[in-house]
N, C-alpha and C positions, 0 to 999 in steps of 0.2 A: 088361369083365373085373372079378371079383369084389376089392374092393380087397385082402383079403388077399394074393391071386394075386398082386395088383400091388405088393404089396410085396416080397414073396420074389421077384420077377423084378427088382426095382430093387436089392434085397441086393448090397451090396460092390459096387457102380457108382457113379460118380460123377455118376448122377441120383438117387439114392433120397430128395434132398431133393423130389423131384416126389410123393413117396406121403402119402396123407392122412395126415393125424396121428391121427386118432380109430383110426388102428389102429398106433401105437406103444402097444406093453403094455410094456416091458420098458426099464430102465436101457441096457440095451444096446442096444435099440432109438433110445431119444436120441440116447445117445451118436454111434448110426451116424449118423441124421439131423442133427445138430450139425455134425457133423465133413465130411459133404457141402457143406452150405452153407457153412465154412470152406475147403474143399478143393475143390470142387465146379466145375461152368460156371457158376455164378451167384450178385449180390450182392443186396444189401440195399438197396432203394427206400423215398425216405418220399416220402408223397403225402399229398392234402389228407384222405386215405380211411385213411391209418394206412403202416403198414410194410409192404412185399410184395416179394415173392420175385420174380427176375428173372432168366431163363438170359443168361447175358451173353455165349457162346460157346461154337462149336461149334470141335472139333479135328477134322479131316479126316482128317490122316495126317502122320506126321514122315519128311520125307525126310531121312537125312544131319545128322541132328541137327537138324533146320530143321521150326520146326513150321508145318502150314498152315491158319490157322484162318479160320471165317466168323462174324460175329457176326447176331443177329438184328435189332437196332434199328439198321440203316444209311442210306447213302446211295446217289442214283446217281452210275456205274452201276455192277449187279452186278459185287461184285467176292469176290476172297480175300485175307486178310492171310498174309504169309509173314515167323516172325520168328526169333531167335538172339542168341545174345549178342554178335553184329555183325551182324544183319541188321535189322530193320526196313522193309520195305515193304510194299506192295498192287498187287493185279496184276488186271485186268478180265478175267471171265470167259469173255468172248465171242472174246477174240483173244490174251491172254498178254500185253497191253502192260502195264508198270510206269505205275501212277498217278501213286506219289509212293516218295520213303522211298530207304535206301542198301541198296543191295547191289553183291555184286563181279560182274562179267561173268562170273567165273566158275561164279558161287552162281545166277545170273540163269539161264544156262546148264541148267542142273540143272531148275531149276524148268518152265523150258517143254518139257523133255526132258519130264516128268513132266505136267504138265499136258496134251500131247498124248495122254495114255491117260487121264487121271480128268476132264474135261473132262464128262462126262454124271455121274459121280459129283458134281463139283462142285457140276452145274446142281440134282441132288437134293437136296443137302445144304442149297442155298439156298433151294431152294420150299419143303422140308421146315422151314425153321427160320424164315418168314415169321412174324411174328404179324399177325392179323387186324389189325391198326391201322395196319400199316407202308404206307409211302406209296410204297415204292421196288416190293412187291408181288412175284408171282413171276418168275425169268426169262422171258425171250419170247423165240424166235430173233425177229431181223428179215428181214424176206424183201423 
């Protein structure tokens, strides 16, 4: 895709820090690109190679106020984080069990209600957000 393209498609998303810069023209172009990487799925890495940009999460979907997110640089096994301003945990892809983290039986409830339908949505969202380096790799049923 021509990167101009790819910047008018990234406009007012909270990826547009993914578009090349050599085609920010305009004040108002920074400013959006600034204000993504402040606001955005991702932070500021320093490495022996300089500064670099890093998506540090994906949002899936908010059930109930509860957001359900995946991050790209994990562990195993494939899982989701599900959080709130009382929730915090992680729940494994393959089966809805709780890793770790508080939730109420009730909120727990909700979630595997829900996960029985996005369950293939999930498994995309995690192959999709792998990076080539990651050690945990794509899901895989087991058979």
């Amino acid at each position: 895709m021509d990167k101009n393209r790819l910047k008018e498609v990234l406009r007012h998303s909270r990826m547009f820090f993914l578009v090349d810069r050599d085609v920010l023209a305009t004040p108002d172009d920074w400013a959006e690109y600034l204000d993504s990487i402040l606001h955005g799925n991702c932070y500021i890495a320093e490495t022996d190679r300089g500064l670099i940009l890093v998506e540090q999460r994906r949002l899936v979907d908010t059930v109930r106020g509860i957001k359900i997110e995946i991050f790209p640089l994990e562990h195993t096994p494939p899982h989701f984080h599900v959080k709130s301003a009382k929730i915090d945990a992680s729940f494994r892809i393959v089966d809805c069990t709780r890793l770790n983290g508080s939730i109420s039986h009730k909120d727990e409830l909700v979630i595997r209600y829900w996960w029985q339908y996005a369950k293939p949505y999930l498994i995309g969202i995690w192959n999709e957000t792998r990076p080539t380096d990651c050690i945990v790799g794509e899901y895989q049923e087991s058979t």
